[in-house]
Steps between C-alpha positions, in 0.01 A plus 500: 500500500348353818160467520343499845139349551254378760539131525250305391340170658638315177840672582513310834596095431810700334623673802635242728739395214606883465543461927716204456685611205563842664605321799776308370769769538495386869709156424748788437484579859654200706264563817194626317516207207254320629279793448450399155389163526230619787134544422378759305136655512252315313272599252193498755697774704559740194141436386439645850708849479395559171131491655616683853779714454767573203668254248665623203692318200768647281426330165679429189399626129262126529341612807714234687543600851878530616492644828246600781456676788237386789381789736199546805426786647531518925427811735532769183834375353546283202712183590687306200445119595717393218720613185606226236655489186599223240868428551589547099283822557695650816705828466262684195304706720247288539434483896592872515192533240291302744623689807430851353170382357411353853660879674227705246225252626592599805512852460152507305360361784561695747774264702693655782812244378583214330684232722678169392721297717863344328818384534741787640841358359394381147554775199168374336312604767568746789723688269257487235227607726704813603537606131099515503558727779399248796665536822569181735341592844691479798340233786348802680332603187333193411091512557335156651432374176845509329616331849270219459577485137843450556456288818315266251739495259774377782264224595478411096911490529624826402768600744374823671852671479499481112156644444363855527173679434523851284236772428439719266325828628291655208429878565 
């Protein structure tokens, strides 16, 4: 059983390592391998969405955090900043835990949406997104902050033609 819980401020010196863990399944990709040797967030900057928007862990029967999910909130939709999960940890249902725990936030609160941006051609993550029920927006479709989002992302080295920004409208 997955437990789900607010992270705490002792959680976060443990998340970058669950970043950079989570991240090496990127050396798989020849193009994106140096993804997993970039930076990850520090400890200061989950501190900081624990405090001002959403961070969640999914924990193990010892409390030990193996995953998390970082979200804000911006102009009445709920945008996930970041999704991670231990690499021995991957493929139990631990980030879909996270993502439906982050999609009820969402919903309790009122939140026209929840919005991530991803990779469009990699199974673990548009594909997985779409299971959720997320739909990748078209360019036309895209509101000025998802456009700067991703417009910052290509400046940080992520070719534009690989990534894509998705919503989820909640009724």
């Amino acid at each position: 059983m997955t437990l789900i819980r607010p992270t705490r401020e002792d959680d976060a010196t443990l998340l970058p390592e669950i970043e950079r863990s989570s991240g090496a399944l990127f050396r798989e990709v020849p193009d994106l391998a140096w993804i997993a040797d970039d930076d990850v967030q520090s400890a200061e900057a989950h501190v900081d969405f624990l405090r001002n928007g959403l961070s969640l862990v999914a924990v193990d029967e010892h409390d030990r955090p193996l995953g998390f999910l970082c979200a804000a909130s911006a102009e009445g939709v709920l945008h996930i900043w970041q999704l991670a999960v231990l690499q021995e940890s991957q493929g139990r249902g631990l980030g879909r835990a996270l993502m439906l725990a982050a999609i009820a936030h969402a919903h309790a609160h009122l939140f026209a949406a929840v919005t991530l941006t991803t990779f469009r051609d990699l199974k673990w993550n548009d594909h997985f997104y779409r299971t959720l029920g997320f739909a990748t927006l078209a360019g036309d479709e895209l509101d000025a902050r998802l456009v700067q989002i991703l417009a910052n992302e290509a400046a940080h080295g992520l070719r534009p033609e690989r990534r894509c920004a998705m919503r989820l409208t909640l009724a």
